[in-house]
C-alpha positions as CSV (number, residue, x, y, z in Angstrom):
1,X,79.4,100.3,65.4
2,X,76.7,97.9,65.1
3,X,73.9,100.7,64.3
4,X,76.4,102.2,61.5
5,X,76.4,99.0,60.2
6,X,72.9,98.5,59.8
7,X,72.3,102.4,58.4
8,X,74.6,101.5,55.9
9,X,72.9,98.2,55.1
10,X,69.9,99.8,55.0
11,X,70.5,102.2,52.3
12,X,71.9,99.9,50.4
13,X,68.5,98.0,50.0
14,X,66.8,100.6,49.7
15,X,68.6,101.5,46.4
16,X,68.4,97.4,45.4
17,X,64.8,97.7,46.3
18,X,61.5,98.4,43.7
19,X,61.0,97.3,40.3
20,X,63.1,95.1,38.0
21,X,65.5,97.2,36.3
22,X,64.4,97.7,32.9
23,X,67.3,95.9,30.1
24,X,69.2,98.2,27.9
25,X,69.1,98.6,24.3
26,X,71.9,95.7,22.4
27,X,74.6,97.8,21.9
28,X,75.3,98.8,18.3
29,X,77.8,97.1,15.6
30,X,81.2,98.9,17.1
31,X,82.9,101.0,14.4
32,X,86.2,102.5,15.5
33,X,87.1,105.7,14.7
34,X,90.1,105.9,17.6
35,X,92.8,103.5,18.1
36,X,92.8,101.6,21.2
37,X,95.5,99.0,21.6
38,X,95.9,96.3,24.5
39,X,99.3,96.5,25.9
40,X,99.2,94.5,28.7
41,X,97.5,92.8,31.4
42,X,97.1,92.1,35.2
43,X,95.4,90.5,37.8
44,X,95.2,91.6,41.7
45,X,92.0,89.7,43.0
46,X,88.6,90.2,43.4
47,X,87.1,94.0,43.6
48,X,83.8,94.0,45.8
49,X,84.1,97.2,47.3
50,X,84.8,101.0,46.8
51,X,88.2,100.5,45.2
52,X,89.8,104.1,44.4
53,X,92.9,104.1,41.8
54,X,95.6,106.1,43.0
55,X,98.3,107.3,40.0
56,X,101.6,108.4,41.1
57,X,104.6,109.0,39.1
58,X,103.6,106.4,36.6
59,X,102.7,103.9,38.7
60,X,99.2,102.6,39.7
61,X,97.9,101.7,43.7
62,X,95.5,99.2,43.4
63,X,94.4,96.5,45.7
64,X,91.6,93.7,46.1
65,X,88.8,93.1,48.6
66,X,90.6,90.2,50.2
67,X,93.9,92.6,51.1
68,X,96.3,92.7,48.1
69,X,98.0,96.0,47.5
70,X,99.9,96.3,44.6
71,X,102.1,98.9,43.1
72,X,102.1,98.2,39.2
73,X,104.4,99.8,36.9
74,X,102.3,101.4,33.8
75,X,104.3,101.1,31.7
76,X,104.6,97.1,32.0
77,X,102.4,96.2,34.2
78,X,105.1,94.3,36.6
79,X,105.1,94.7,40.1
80,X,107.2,97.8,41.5
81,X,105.5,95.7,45.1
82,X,102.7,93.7,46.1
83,X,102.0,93.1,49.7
84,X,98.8,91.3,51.6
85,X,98.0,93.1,54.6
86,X,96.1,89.9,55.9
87,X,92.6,91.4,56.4
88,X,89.7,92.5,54.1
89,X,89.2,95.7,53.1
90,X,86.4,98.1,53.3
91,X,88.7,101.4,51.2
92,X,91.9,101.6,49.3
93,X,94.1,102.8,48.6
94,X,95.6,106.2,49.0
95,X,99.2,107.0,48.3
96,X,101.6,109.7,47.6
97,X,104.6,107.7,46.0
98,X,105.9,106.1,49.5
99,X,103.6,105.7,51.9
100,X,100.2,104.0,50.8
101,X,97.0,103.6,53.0
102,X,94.2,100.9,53.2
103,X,91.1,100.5,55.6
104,X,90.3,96.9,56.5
105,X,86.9,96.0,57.4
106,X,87.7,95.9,61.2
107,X,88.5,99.5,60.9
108,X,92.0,98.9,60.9
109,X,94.2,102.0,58.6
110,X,97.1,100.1,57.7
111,X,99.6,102.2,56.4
112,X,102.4,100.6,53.8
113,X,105.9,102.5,53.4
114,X,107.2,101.2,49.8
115,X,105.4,98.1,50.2
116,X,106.0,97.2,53.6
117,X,104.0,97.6,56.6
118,X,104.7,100.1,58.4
119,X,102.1,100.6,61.1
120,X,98.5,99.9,61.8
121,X,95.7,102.3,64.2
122,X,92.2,101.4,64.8
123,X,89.5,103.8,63.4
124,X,86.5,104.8,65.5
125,X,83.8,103.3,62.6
126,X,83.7,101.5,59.1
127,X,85.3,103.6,56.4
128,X,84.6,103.2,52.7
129,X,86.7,106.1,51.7
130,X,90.3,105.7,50.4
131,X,92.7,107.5,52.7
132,X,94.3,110.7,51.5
133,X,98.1,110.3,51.8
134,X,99.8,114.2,51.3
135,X,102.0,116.7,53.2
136,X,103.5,113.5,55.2
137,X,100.3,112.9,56.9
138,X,97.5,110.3,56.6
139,X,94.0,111.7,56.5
140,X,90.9,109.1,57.1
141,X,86.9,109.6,56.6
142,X,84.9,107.2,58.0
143,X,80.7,106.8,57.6
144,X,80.3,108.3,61.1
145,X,81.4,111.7,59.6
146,X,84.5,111.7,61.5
147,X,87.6,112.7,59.8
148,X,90.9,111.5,61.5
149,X,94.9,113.2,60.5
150,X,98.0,110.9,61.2
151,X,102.3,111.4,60.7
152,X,102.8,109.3,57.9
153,X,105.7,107.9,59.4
154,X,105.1,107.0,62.6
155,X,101.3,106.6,62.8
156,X,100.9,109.2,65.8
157,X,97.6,110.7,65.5
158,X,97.6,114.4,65.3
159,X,94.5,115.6,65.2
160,X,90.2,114.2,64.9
161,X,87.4,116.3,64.0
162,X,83.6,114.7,64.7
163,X,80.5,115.7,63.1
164,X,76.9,115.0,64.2
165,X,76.3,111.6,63.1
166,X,72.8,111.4,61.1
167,X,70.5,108.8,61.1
168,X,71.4,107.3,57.6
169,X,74.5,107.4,55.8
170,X,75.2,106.3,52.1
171,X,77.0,102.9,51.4
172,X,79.9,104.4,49.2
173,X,82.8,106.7,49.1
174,X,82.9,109.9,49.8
175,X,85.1,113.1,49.0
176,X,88.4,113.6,50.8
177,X,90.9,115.7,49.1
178,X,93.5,118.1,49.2
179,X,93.5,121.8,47.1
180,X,96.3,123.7,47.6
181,X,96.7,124.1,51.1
182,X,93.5,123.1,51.9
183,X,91.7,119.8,53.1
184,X,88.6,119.5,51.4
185,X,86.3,117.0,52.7
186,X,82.4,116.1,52.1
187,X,80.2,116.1,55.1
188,X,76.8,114.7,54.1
189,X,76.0,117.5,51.2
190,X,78.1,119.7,52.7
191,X,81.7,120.7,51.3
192,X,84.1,121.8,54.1
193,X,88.0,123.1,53.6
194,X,89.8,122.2,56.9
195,X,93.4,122.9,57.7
196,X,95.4,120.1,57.4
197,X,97.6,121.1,60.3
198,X,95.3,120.6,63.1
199,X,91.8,120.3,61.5
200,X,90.2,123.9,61.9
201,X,87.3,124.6,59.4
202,X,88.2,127.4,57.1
203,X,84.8,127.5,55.1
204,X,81.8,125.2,55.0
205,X,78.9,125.4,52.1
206,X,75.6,123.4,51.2
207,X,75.6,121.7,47.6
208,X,72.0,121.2,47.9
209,X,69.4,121.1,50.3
210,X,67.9,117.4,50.2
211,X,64.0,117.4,50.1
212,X,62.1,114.1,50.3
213,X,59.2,112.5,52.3
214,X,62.0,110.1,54.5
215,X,65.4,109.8,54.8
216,X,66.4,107.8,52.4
217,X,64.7,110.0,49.7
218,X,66.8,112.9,51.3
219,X,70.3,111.3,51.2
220,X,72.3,114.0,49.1
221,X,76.2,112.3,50.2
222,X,79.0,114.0,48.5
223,X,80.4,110.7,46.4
224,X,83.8,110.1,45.4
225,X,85.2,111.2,41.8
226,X,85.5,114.6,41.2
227,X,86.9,117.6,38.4
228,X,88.8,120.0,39.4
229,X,90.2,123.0,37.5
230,X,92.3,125.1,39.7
231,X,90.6,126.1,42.9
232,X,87.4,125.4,41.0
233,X,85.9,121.5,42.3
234,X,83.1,120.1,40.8
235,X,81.3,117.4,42.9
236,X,78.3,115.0,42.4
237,X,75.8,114.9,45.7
238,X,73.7,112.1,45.7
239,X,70.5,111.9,43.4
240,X,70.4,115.6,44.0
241,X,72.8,117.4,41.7
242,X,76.4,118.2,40.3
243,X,77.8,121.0,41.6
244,X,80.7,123.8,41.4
245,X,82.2,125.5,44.3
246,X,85.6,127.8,44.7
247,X,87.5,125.4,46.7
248,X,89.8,128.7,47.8
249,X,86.8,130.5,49.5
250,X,83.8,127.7,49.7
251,X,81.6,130.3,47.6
252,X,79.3,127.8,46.0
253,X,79.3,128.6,42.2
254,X,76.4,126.8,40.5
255,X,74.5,123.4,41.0
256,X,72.3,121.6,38.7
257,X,70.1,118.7,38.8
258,X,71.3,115.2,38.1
259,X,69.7,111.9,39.8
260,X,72.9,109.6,40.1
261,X,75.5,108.1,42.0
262,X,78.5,107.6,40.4
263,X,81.4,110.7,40.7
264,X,82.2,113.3,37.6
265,X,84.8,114.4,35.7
266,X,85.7,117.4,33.0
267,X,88.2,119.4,31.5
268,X,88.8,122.9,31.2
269,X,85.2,123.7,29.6
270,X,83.2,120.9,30.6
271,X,81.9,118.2,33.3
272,X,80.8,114.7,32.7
273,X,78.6,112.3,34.6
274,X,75.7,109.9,34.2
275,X,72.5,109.4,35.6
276,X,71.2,106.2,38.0
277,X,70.0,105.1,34.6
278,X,72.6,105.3,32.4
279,X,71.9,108.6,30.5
280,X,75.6,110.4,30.0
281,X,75.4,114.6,30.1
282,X,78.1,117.1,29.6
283,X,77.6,120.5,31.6
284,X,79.5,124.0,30.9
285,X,82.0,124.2,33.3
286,X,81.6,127.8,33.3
287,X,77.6,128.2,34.5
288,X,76.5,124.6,34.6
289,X,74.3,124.6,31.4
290,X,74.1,121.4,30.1
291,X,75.7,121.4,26.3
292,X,74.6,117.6,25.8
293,X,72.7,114.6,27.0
294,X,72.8,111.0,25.6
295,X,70.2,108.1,26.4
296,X,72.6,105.5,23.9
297,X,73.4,103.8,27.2
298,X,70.1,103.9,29.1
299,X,69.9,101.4,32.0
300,X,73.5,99.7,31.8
301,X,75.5,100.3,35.1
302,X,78.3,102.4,34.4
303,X,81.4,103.4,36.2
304,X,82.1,107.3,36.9
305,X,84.0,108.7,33.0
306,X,86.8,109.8,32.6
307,X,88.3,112.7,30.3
308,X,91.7,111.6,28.2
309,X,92.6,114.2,25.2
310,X,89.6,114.0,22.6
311,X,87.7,111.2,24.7
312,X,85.1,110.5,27.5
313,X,85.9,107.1,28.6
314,X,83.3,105.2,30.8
315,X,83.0,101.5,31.6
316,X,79.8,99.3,32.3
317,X,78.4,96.3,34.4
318,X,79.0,94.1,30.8
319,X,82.8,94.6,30.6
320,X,82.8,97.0,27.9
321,X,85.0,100.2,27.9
322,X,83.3,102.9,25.7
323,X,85.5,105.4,24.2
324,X,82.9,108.5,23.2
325,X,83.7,111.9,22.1
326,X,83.7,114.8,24.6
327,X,82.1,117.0,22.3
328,X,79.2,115.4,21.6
329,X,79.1,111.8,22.9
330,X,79.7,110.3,19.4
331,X,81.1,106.7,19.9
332,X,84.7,106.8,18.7
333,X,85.6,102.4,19.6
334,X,84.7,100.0,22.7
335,X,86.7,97.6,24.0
336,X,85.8,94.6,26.0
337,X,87.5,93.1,29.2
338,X,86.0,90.7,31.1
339,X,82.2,89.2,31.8
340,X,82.7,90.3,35.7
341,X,82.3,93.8,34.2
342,X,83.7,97.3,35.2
343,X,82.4,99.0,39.0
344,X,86.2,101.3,39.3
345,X,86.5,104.4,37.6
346,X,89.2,103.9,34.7
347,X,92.3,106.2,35.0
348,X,95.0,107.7,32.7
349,X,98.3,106.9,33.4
350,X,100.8,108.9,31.5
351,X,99.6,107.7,28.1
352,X,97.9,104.5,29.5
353,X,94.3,103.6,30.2
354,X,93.7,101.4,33.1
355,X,90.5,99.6,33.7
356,X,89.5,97.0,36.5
357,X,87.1,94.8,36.4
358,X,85.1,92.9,39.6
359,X,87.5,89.6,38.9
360,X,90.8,92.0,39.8
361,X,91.8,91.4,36.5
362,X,93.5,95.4,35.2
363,X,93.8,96.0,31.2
364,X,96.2,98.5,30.0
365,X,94.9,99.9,26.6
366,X,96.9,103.2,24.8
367,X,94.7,104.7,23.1
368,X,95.4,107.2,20.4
């Protein structure tokens, strides 16, 4: 446990370590085209770690590093439940309406049952990844590249599949999902469909094949926040590349070149995601060819986008929520929250944009 530590640590200064980051352009004199109105507002603690939003049935699964998880309604913001489950966390939260999931940082999965503890089991290593909660079963990916399956109701485990370790492993989350019947989790830069039922691999593929002169330079992990459009997933690996692959069959479909961190999203016809540095592109969903790029927000730190009707919504490391058109990146309106600024991904609930900031403070915005 102690040497997973201390890879994680270690990437993690690598990607703090070199040159001063250069400062980004003043942003421009905001003109808004869309309609964005405040509705409401929240708070649920500080947000230091790889907080994952989970939206179910018009509510919103949040939680803070100190171990708050809290079921808001998104309509109101009100608690539907908030519970502390009386240890940090290192991932959070998962949930499929009943049963929601947290990993503390002792490696405890702490699994809620409408807001009530309802059991606790000790994982093997640290886990940054928020817990998949479907099919009545808890599924856990942890930085040793372990991937664990437990009844959601009674906390039995059912089934643990191990991969090689390696000798580094990236500080954030990874990709655990679920397409149709099939698990679908991210080994290093490797996509693999499991079955849920007892963790047999149906298909494994490569997103790219890492190249570098030491192993930091050849981290490719498969990060959290991804598109998908039917069977088709689009992933982000690691300053390597966004990718496609049929989820149904693992046939890999098309990758591209793209040096960030952050996850994607997309539509039916298009992907989003931005670079280390800021720069925002849009690829064909079809073949990957890249149908815009935009430098407007060169060297700000911004959150993974999201797609909501005629917008690309992305936050930064200032606060601001930007509200761009999908077509082209033209800025439609920004919105400020809070000088903590913006690390969580916003999401769409129902008609509702949610955004987090590092303070735990959420903003509801409808936008038009």
């Amino acid at each position: 446990m102690r040497n997973l530590f201390a890879m994680v640590l270690l990437v993690l200064l690598a990607a703090c370590a070199g040159t001063e980051r250069p400062k980004p352009a003043p942003l421009a004199a905001n003109v808004p085209l869309l309609g964005v109105r405040p509705v409401w507002t929240a708070a649920v603690g500080l947000v230091d770690f790889a907080l994952e939003v989970r939206v179910v049935d018009g509510r919103a699964y949040l939680a803070s590093s100190g171990g708050t998880v809290v079921a808001l309604d998104a309509q109101t913001g009100a608690d539907v439940w908030r519970t502390n489950v009386d240890a940090a966390l290192s991932a959070g939260v998962g949930s499929d309406g009943r049963y929601s999931a947290v990993v503390t940082r002792t490696n405890d999965l702490v699994v809620l049952d409408g807001g009530k503890i309802a059991w606790r089991q000790k994982l093997k290593a640290l886990t940054l990844t928020a817990p998949l909660v479907a099919g009545g079963r808890v599924f856990t990916l942890s930085s040793d590249r372990s991937i664990s399956a437990f009844d959601a109701a009674s906390g039995q485990k059912l089934w643990q599949q191990q991969r090689p370790n390696e000798a580094l492993v990236l500080g954030q989350a990874g990709l655990l999902t679920a397409v149709s019947d099939t698990l679908v989790v991210g080994f290093g830069s490797r996509l693999a469909g499991l079955n849920p039922l007892n963790g047999n691999t149906r298909w494994e593929t490569s997103v790219v094949s890492a190249r570098g002169t030491n192993e930091v330079e050849r981290l490719s992990d498969i990060v959290a926040g991804f598109s998908r459009e039917g069977s088709q997933l689009c992933v982000r690996a690691f300053q390597y590349a966004v990718a496609c692959t049929d989820a149904a069959t693992g046939r890999a479909q098309w990758s591209k070149p793209a040096n960030g961190s952050t996850g994607i999203s997309g539509d039916a016809s298009m992907v989003y995601g931005s670079d280390s540095d800021g720069r925002l592109s849009a690829w064909s969903r079809k073949d990957g060819e890249k149908a815009w790029a935009l430098d407007r927000y060169r060297f700000r730190v911004l959150t993974a986008p999201l797609v909501a009707g005629r917008s690309l919504i992305v936050g930064d490391d200032s606060g601001n929520l930007h509200f761009l058109s999908k077509d082209d990146g033209a800025a439609l309106n920004r919105v400020v929250t809070d000088d903590s600024g913006l690390s969580v991904a916003p999401v769409l609930v129902g008609k509702t944009l949610l955004a987090v900031s590092r303070r735990g403070s959420v903003y509801a915005f409808r936008p038009e």
